[in-house]
MARTORMI-746916 format. One line per field, with one value per residue (C-alpha): residue in three letters; x, y, z. Coordinates in pm, whole numbers, padded with zeros to 5 digits. Layout:
<recs>
residu: c(ALA | ...) .
px: c(X | ...) .
py: c(Y | ...) .
pz: c(Z | ...) .
</recs>
This chain:
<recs>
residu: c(UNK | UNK | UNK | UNK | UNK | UNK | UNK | UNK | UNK | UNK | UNK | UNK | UNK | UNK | UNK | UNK | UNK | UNK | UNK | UNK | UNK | UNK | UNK | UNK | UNK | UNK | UNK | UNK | UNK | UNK | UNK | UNK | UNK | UNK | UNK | UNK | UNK | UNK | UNK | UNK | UNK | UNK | UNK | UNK | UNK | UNK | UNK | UNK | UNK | UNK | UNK | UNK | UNK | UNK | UNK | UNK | UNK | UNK | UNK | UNK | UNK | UNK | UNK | UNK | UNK | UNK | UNK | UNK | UNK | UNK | UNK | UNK | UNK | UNK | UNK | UNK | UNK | UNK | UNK | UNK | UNK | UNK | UNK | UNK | UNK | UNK | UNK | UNK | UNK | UNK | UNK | UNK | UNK | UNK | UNK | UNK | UNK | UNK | UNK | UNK | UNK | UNK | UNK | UNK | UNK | UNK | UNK | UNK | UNK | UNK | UNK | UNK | UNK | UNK | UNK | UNK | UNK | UNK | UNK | UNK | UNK | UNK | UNK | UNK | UNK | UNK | UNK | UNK | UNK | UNK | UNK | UNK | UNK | UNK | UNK | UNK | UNK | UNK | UNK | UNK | UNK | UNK | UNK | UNK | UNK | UNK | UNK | UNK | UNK | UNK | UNK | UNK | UNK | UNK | UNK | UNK | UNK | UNK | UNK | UNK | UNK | UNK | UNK | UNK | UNK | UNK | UNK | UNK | UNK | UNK | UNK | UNK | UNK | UNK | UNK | UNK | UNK | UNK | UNK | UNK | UNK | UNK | UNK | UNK | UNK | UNK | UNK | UNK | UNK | UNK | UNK | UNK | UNK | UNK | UNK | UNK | UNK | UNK | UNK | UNK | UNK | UNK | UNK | UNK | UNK | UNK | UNK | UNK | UNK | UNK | UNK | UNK | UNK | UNK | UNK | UNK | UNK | UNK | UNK | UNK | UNK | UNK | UNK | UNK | UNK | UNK | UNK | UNK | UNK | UNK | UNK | UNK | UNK | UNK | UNK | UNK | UNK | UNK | UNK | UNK | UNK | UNK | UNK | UNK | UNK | UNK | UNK | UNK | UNK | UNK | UNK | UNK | UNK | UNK | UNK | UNK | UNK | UNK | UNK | UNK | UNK | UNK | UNK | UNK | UNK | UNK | UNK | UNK | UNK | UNK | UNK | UNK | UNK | UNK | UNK | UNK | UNK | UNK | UNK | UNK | UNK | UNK | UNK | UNK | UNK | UNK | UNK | UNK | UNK | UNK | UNK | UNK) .
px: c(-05690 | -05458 | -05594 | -05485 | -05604 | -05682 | -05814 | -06127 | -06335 | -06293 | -06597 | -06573 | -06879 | -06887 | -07102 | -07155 | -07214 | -07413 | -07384 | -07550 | -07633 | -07952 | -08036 | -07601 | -07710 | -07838 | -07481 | -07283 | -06907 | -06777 | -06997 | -06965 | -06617 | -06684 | -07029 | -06781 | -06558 | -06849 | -06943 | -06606 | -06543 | -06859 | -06814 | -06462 | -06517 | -06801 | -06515 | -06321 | -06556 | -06675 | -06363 | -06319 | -05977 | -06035 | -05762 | -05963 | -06245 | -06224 | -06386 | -06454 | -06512 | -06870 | -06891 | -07209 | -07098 | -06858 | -06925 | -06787 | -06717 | -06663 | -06463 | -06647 | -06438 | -06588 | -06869 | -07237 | -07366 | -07126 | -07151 | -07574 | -07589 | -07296 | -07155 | -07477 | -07538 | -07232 | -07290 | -07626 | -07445 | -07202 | -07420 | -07611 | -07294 | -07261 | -07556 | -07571 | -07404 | -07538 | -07875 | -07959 | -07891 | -07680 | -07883 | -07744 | -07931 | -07747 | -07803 | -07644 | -07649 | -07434 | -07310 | -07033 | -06819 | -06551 | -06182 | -05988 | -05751 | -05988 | -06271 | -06538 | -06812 | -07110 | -07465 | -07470 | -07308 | -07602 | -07855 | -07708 | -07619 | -08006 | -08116 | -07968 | -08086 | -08448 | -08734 | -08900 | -08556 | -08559 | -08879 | -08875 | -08583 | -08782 | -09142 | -09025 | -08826 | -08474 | -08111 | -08032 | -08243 | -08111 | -08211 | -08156 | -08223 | -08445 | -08187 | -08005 | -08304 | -08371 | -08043 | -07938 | -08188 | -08432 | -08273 | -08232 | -07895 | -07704 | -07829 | -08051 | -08421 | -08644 | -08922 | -08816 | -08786 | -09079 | -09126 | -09131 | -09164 | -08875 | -08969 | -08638 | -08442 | -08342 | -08675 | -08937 | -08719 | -08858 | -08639 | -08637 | -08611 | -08548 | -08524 | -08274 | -08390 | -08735 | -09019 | -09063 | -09143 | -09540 | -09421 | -09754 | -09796 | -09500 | -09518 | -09438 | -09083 | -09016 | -08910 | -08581 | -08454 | -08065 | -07833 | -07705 | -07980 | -08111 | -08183 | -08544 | -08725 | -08743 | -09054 | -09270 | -09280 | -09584 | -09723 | -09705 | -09873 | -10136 | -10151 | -10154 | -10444 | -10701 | -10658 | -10712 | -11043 | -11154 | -11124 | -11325 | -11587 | -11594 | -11657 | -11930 | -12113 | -12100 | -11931 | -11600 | -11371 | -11076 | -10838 | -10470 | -10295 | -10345 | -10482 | -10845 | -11003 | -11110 | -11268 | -11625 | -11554 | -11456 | -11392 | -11575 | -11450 | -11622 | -11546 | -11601 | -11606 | -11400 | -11213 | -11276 | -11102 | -11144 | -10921 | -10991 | -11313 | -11455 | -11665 | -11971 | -12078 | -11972 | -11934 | -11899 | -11631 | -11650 | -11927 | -12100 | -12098 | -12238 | -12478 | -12332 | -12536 | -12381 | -12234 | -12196) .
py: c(-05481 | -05774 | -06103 | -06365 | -06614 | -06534 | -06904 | -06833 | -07173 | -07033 | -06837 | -06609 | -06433 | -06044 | -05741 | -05674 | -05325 | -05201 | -04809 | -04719 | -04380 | -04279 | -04231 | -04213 | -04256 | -03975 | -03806 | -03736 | -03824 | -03522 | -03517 | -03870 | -03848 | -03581 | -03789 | -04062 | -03780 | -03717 | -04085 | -04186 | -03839 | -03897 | -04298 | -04269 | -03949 | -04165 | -04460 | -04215 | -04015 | -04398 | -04512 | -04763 | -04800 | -04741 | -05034 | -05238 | -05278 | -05400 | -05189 | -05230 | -04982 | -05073 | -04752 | -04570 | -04731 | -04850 | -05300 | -05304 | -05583 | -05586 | -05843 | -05957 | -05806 | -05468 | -05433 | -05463 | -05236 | -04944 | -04954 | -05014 | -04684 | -04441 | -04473 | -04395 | -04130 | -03982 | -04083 | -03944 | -03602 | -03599 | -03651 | -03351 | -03163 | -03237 | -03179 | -02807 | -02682 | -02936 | -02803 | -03170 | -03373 | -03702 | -03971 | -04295 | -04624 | -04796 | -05217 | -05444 | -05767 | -06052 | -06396 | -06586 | -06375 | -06555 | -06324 | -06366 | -06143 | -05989 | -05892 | -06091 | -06301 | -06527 | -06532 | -06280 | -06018 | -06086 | -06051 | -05732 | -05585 | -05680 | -05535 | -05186 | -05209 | -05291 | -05085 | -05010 | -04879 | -04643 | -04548 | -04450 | -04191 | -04051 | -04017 | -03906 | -03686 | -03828 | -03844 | -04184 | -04471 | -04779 | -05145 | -05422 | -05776 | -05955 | -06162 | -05882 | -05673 | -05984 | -06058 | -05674 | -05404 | -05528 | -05486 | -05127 | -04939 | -04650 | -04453 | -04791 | -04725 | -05065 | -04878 | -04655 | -04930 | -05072 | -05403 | -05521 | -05814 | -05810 | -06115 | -06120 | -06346 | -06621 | -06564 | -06400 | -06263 | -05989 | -05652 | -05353 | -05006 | -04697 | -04357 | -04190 | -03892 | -03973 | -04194 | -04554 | -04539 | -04610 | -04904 | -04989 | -04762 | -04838 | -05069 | -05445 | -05570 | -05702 | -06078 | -06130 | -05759 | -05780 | -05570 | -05290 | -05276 | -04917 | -04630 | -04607 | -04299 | -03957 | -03947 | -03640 | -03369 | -03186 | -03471 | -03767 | -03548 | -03463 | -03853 | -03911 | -03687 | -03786 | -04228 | -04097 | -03880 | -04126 | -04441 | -04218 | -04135 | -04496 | -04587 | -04338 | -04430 | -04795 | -04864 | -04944 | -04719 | -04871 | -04593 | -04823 | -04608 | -04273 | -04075 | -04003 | -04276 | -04586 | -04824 | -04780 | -04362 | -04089 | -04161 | -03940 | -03771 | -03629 | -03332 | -03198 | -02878 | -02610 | -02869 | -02931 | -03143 | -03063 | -03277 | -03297 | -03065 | -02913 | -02653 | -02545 | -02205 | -02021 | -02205 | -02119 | -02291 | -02245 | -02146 | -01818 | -01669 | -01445 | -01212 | -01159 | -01262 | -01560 | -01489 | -01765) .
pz: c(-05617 | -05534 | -05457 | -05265 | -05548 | -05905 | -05939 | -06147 | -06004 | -05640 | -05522 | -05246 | -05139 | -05174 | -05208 | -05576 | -05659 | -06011 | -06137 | -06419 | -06576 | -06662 | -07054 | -07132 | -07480 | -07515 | -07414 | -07721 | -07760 | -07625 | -07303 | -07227 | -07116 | -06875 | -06749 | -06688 | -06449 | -06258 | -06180 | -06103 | -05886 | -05688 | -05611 | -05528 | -05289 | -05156 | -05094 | -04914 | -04667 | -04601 | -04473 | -04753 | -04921 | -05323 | -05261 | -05123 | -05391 | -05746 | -05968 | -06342 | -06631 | -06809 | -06984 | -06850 | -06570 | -06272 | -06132 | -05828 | -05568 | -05215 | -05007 | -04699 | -04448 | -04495 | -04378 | -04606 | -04371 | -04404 | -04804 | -04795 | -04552 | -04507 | -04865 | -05030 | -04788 | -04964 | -05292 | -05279 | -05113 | -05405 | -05678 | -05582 | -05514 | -05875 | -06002 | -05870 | -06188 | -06434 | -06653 | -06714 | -06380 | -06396 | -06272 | -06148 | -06059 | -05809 | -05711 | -05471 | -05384 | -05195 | -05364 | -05493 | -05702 | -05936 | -06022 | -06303 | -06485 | -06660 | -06385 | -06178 | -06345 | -06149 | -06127 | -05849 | -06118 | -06374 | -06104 | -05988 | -06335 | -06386 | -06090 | -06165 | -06543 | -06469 | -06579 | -06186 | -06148 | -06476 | -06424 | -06074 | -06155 | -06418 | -06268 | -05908 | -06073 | -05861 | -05913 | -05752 | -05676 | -05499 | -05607 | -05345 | -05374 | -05172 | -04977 | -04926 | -04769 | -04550 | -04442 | -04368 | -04420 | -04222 | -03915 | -03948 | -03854 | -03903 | -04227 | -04298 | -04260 | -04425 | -04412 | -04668 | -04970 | -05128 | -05280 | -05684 | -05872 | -06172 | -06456 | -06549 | -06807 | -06538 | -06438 | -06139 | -05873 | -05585 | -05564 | -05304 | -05425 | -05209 | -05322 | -05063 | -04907 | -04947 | -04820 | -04922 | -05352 | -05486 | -05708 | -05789 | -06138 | -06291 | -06564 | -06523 | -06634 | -06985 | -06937 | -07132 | -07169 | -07222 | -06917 | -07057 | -07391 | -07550 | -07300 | -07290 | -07491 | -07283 | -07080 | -07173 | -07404 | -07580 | -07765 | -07533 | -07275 | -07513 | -07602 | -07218 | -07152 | -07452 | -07315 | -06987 | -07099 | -07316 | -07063 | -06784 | -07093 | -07134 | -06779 | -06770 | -07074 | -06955 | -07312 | -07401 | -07592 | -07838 | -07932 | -07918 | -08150 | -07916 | -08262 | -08101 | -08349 | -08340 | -08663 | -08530 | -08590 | -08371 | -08007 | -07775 | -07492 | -07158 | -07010 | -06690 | -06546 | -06710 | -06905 | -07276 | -07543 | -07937 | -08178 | -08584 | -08567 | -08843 | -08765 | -08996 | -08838 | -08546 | -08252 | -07857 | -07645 | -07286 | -07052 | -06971 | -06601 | -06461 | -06643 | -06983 | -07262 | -07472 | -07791 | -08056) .
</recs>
């Protein structure tokens, strides 16, 4: 994009646009150049059924990712509803075909945004960068099971969501507190298709994590469910007994001997039994004598 001044000590204040893929570590080298297609095929498309000129916005390569910056005489409001209508659109246009889904976690904000030669730079950048990199953001596209979550800033929600408009509901973006490294700053997440995000289980942000660090570890799988399931059991055994169970390391033992579990109903746990004779697991209905 052309600019009237390339003077990097002159501000101007623009929209500032994060998109980041979910987990693109875990792409290998020959995927990763067609993840990077789809990203670029869905913002772009989204640029265009938007009305915005792709020559209008700067947009930089991060990767796993597309910065982008908007100059203030487009509008915040067509980019915050209408474009991520059609992103959102896209992205499940693209997704159709896919057997693992690309994700994208999307955050905008408005500041002062410096241009030089090489790209933009500022403290609205790092917030934004931070915004789209936080964990509330990761973790909501992983336990809600979505493709795209948006990530707002507070000033940005105040100044514009809030008041509603076309594609732009506020009551459908929830609240966090990020402790990021410049500090404690509040965020608004949104989900888009769906109602307003439960932020409350989703664990708090680590202060200091670096934009752009590891992709966190996959969520799920055989043995973290299992893990899952036993602190849950033994934390509601705990409760009942009035006692307090210590099992940190997720094994199903503590220093004081084996933790104990409580079951209810037809649910049973049995983890590093040994079992001396024969033994019946389960109850007996109906009439049927029990066999052990």
């Amino acid at each position: 994009m052309e600019h009237d001044a390339l003077d990097a000590g002159e501000a101007r204040y623009e929209l500032v646009i994060s998109v980041d893929a979910r987990r693109s570590g875990q792409y290998d080298d020959a995927e990763k150049p067609r993840m990077r297609e789809r990203i670029y095929r869905v913002l772009e498309t989204a640029f265009a059924q938007a009305g915005v000129g792709r020559d209008t916005v700067h947009m930089e390569d991060r990767g796993d990712g597309v910065l982008v910056s908007v100059p203030g005489r487009i509008a915040v409001t067509r980019l915050l509803g209408l474009w991520m209508v059609e992103v959102h659109e896209n992205l499940r246009e693209e997704n159709r075909s896919l057997l693992v889904p690309l994700g994208l976690r999307v955050a905008m904000h408005v500041g002062p945004v410096r241009h030089d030669s090489r790209g933009i730079s500022g403290r609205a950048v790092d917030l934004t960068c931070r915004l789209a990199d936080s964990a509330v953001a990761r973790q909501l596209l992983d336990r809600e099971r979505a493709d795209l979550v948006l990530a707002v800033s507070d000033s940005l929600y105040v100044d514009v969501v809030s008041a509603g408009g076309k594609f732009i509901e506020p009551a459908r973006f929830s609240r966090a507190r990020l402790a990021l490294k410049e500090g404690e700053v509040s965020a608004w997440f949104h989900l888009p298709g769906r109602p307003a995000p439960d932020i409350g289980p989703i664990a708090p942000e680590e202060p200091g994590a670096p934009v752009g660090g590891p992709p966190a570890a996959p969520v799920g799988g055989p043995e973290a469910a299992l893990a899952a399931m036993d602190a849950a059991l033994a934390a509601r055994a705990a409760a009942a007994a009035g006692r307090r169970v210590d099992d940190s390391d997720g094994d199903g033992d503590d220093e004081d001997g084996p933790a104990q579990y409580m079951a209810q109903g037809d649910l049973s746990v049995h983890r590093n039994n040994v079992y001396q004779q024969p033994v019946h697991i389960g109850r007996v209905t109906g009439d049927t004598p029990r066999k052990d």
